[in-house]
C-alpha positions in Angstrom: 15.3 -13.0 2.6 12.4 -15.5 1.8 10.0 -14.5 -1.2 7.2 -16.1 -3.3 8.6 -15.9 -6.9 7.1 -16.6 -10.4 8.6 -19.2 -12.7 5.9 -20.0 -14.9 2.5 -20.9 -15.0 1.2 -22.4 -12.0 5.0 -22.5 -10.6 5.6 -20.4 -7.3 8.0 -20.7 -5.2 9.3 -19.8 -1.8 13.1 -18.9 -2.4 15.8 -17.1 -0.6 16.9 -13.9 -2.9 18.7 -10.7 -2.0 17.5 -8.1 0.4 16.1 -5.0 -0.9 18.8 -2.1 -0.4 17.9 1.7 -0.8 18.3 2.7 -4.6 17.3 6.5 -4.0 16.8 9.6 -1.5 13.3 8.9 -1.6 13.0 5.5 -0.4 12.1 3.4 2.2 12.4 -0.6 3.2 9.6 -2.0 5.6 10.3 -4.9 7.3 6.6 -6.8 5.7 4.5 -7.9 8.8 1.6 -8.8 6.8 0.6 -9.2 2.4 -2.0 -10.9 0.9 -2.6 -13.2 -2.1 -5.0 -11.1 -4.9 -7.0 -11.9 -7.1 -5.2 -10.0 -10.1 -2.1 -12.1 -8.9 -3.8 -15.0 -9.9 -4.1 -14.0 -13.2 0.0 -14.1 -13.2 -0.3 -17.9 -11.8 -2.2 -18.5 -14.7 0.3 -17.0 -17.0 -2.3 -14.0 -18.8 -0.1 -11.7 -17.5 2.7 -10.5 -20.3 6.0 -9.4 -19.3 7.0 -11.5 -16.7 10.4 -13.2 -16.2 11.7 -16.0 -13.7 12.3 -15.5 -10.5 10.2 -12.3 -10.1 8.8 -11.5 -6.6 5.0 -11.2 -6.6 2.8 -9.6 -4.8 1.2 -6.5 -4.4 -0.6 -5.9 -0.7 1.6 -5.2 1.8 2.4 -3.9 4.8 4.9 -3.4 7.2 7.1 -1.8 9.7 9.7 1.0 8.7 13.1 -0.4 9.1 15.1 1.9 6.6 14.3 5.2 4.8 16.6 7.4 2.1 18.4 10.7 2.9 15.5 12.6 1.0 12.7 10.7 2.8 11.2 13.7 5.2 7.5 11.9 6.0 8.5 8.2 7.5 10.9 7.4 10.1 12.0 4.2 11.2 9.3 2.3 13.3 6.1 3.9 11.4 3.7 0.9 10.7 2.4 1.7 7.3 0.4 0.0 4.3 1.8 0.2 0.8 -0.7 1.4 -1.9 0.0 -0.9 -5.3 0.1 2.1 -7.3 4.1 3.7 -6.8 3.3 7.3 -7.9 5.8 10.3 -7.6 3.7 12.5 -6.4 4.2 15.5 -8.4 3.3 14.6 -12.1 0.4 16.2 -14.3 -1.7 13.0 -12.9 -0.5 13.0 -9.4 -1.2 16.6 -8.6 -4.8 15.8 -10.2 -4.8 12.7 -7.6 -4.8 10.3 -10.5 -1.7 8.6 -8.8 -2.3 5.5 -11.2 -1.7 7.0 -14.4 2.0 8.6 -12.6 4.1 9.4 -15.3 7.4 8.9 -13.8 7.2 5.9 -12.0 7.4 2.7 -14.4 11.2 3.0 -15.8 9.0 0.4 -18.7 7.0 3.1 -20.1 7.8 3.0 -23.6 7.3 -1.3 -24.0 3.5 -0.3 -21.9 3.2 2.6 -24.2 3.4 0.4 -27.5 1.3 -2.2 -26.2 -1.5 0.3 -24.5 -0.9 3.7 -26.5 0.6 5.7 -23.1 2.2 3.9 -19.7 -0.1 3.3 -16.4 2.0 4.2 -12.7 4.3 1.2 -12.4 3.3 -1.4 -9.4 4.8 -3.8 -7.1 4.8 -7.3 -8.4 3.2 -7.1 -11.6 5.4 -7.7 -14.5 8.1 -5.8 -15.9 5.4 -3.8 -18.2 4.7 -2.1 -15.0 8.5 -1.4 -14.0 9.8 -4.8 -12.7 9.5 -4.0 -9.9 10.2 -6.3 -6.8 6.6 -7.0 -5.2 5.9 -7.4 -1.0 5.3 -11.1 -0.8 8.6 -11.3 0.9 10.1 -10.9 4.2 11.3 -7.0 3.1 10.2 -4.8 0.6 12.1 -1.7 -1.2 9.0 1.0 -1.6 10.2 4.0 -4.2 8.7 7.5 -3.6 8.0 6.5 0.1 7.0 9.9 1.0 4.1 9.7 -0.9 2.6 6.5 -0.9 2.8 4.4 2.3 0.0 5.5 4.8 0.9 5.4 8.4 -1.1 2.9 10.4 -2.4 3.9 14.0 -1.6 2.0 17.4 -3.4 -0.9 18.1 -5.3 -1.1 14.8 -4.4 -4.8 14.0 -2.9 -6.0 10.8 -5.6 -7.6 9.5 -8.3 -4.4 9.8 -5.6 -2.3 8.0 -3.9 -4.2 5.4 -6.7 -4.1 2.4 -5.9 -0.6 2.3 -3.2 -1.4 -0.4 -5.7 -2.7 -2.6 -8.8 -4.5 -2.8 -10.4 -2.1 -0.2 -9.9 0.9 -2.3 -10.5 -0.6 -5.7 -13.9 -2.1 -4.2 -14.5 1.5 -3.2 -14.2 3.0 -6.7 -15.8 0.2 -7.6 -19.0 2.1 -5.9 -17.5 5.2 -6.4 -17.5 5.2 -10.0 -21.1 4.4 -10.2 -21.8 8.3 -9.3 -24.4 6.9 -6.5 -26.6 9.7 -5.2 -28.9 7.2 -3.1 -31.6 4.7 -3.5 -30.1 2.8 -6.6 -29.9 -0.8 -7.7 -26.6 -1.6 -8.2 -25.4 -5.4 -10.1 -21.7 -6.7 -9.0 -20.3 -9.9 -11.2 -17.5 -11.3 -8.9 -17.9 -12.2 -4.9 -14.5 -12.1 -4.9 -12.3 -10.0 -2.5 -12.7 -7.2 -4.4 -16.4 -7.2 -5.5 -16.9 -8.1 -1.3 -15.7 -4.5 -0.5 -17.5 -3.3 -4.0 -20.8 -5.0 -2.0 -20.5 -2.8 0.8 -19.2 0.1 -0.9 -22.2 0.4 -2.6 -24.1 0.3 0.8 -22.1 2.8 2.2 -22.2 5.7 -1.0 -26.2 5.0 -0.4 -27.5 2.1 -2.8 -30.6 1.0 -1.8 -30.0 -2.6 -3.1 -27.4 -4.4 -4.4 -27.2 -7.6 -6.5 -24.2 -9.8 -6.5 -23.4 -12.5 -9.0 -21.4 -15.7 -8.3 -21.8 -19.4 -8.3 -19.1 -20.2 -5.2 -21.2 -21.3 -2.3 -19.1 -19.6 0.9 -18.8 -16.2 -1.9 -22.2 -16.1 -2.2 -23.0 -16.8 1.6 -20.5 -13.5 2.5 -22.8 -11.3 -0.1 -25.6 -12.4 2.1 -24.0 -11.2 4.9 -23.6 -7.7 3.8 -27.0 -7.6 2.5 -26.9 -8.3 -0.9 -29.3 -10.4 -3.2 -27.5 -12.8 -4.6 -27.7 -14.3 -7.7 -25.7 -18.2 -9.0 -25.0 -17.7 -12.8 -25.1 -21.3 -12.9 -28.4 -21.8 -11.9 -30.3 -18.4 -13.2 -30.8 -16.5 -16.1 -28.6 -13.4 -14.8 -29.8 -11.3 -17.7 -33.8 -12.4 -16.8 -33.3 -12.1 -13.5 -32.2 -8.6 -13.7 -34.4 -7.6 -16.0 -37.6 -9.2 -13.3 -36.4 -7.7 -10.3 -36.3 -4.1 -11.6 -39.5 -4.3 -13.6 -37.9 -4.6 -16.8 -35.5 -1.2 -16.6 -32.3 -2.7 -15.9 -29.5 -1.8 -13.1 -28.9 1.3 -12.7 -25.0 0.5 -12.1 -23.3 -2.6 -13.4 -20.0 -3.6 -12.0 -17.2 -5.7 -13.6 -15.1 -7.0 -10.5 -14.1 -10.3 -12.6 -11.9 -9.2 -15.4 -10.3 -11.1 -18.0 -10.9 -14.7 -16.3 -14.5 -14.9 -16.3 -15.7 -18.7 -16.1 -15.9 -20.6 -18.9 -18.6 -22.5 -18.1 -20.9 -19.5 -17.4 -22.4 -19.5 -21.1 -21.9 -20.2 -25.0 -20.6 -16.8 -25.3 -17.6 -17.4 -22.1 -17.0 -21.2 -23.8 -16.0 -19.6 -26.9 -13.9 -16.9 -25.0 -12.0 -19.7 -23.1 -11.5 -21.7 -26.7 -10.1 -18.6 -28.7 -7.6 -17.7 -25.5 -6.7 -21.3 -25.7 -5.7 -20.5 -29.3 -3.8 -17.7 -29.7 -6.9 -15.6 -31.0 -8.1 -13.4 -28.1 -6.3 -12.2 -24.7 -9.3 -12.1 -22.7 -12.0 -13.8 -21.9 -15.2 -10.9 -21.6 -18.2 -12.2 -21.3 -18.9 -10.9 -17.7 -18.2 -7.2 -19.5 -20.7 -8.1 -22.0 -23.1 -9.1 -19.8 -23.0 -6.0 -17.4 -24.0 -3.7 -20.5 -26.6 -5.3 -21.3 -28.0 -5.4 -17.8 -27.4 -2.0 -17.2 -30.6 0.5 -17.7 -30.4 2.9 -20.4 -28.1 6.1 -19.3 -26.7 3.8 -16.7 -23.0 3.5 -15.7 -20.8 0.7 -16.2 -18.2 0.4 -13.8 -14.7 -1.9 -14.6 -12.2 -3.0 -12.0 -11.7 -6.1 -13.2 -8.3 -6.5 -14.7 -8.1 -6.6 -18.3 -4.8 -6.7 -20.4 -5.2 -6.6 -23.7 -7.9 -6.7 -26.8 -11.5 -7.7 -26.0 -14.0 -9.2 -28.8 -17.2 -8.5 -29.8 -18.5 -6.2 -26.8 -21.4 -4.9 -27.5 -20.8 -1.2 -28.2 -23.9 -0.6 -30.3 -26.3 -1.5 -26.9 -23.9 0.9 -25.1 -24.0 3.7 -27.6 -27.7 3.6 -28.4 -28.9 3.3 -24.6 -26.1 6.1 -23.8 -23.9 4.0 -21.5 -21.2 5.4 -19.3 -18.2 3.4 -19.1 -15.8 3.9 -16.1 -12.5 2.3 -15.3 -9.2 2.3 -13.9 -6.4 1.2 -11.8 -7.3 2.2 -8.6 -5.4 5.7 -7.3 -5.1 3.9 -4.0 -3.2 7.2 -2.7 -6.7 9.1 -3.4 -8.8 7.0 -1.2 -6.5 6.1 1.8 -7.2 8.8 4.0 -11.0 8.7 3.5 -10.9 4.5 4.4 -8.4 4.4 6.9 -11.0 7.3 8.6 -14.1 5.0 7.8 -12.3 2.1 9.9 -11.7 3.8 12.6 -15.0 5.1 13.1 -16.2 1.9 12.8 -17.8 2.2 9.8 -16.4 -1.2 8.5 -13.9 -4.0 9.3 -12.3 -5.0 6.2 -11.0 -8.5 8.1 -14.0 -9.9 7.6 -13.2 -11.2 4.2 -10.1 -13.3 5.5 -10.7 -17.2 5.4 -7.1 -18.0 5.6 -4.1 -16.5 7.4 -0.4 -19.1 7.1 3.1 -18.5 7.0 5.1 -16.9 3.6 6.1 -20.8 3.1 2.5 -21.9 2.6 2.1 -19.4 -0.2 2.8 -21.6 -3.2 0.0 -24.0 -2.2 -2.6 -21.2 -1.4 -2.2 -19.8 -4.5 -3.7 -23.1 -5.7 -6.0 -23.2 -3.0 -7.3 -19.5 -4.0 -7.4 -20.2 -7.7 -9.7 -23.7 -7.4 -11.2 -22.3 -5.1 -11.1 -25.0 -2.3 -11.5 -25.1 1.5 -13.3 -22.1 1.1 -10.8 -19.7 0.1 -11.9 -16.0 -0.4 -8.7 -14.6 0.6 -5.6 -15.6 2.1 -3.0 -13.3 4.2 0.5 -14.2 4.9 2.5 -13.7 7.6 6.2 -13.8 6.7 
């Protein structure tokens, strides 16, 4: 089959490489009619990601059409359309049964090389190094998808591709996004990142009742999407974010923050990001914070703090003594995509939103190397790309 693999930084490539077979009772293989490029992937292309080796398959949004399952699989049959959560969780682990399907205990065969670099293993995911299992990721023509009787989420007839594929990612994570932020109605609520992700955080936060929500970007057709949802926005490049804030809620602060940028924040955005970008550069620091900094101190005191931006390893001088003294509340995690599905997937069909909307570019599996480019400089508008193997 045809795949987009990883061979270094800022090297994919389109390849034939062995089919997926069934490796256990409990699997399935879909036959991918639609994945997308994410923006956590590109943090791969850019080689921040440890633990990746050549000629892995990337990608972890995906969906598909059932084309094989494994003796023990009693929920999917061949022909189901389903979407693939990027969380592979078993199901029945102290975390699962809690719905904490991220932090799945059985399901990254890696867990003691994640345990010694994070104190304990995360679930294991589809394309996203072989600290999260190795496994084999849906930017391909076929995907093998382990513990398929809990994960994959059957699609209904007639809901196109395009409405239903986000569920295996961004449109969950965006959700927590809001979710986290414990919103009870009428709140301001601050986003960093008009992403893909911080898009669906944008009108996630509508949806769980925020009254207003500010988003933060500098990327002209990111910030013009915000609009479109509602959102004041807010160019980092041209504003005092922290001022800005600080005037348009009389002083007090938001009462959410929301990290949707992660470890890649721009380097250009202050002194503080510049210095970030140097000490990455040099072997002294993983990531590259500032955006995290930021968000605390724009929060209001006993405000909450809300991280889905990815971060991999050890992040320097965040302000902890703002967060302590003001009585912060810091919430994070992989998304539990399995938690969410059946709540989204019921919020699209009513009607209630049409996750397409953020799709600027749809090509063929072959195109994928030079969207990934396209995504990460941000050209020709690119907010998110879906691929059509």
């Amino acid at each position: 089959m045809k795949a987009l693999t990883w061979h270094g930084k800022s090297d994919i490539r389109c390849e034939a490489v062995k089919d997926p077979e069934i490796q256990h009772g409990q699997d399935a293989i879909i036959r991918v009619t639609a994945c997308a490029i994410c923006g956590s992937d590109l943090h791969i292309y850019d080689g921040v990601i440890p633990g990746m080796e050549h000629g892995d398959i990337l990608g972890h949004e995906t969906m598909g059409e059932v084309v094989e399952v494994g003796r023990d699989n009693k929920k999917l049959k061949v022909g189901d359309r389903v979407v693939v959560p990027f969380t592979i969780s078993c199901g029945e682990c102290f975390f699962c049964r809690r719905g904490q399907y991220s932090g799945c205990e059985r399901s990254n065969p890696n867990r003691e090389a994640a345990t010694k670099l994070w104190g304990n293993s995360p679930a294991g995911l589809f394309g996203y190094s072989h600290l999260l299992g190795g496994y084999a990721g849906g930017q391909a023509e076929y995907l093998r998808v382990p513990y398929a009787d809990v994960g994959p989420i059957k699609i209904p007839d007639g809901m196109p591709d395009e409405q239903a594929l986000f569920l295996s990612d961004i449109f969950p994570t965006g959700y927590m996004a809001a979710d986290l932020c414990g919103l009870t109605g009428g709140e301001t609520v601050a986003i960093w990142g008009c992403g893909p992700v911080g898009q669906f955080a944008i009108r996630s936060a509508f949806l769980l009742g925020a009254e207003r929500v500010i988003a933060i970007d500098t990327v002209p057709e990111r910030l013009a999407m915000a609009r479109q949802a509602g959102a004041l926005t807010l160019d980092f490049k041209e504003e005092d974010i922290y001022e800005r804030i600080m005037q348009l809620t009389q002083g007090r602060g938001a009462d959410a923050c929301i990290d949707a940028v992660g470890s890649e924040a721009d380097a250009t955005a202050s002194l503080d990001s510049l210095i970030d970008r140097v000490k990455v550069a040099t072997f002294m620091g993983t990531d590259r914070p500032h955006v995290l900094r930021q968000a605390i101190h724009c929060c209001r005191n006993f405000g909450t703090v809300s991280i889905v931006g990815v971060y991999g390893g050890l992040l320097d001088k965040i302000p902890m003594g703002s967060a302590i003294n003001r009585g912060l509340t810091f919430r994070m995690a992989q998304t539990p995509v399995q938690r969410y599905l059946p709540e989204l997937l019921q919020r699209i069909e009513k009607g209630e939103i049409d996750p397409s909307f953020v799709v600027t570019h749809t090509a063929r599996l072959e195109d994928g190397p030079e969207l990934y480019k396209t995504f990460r400089d941000k050209q020709d508008g690119c907010i998110k790309v879906v691929l059509k193997p």
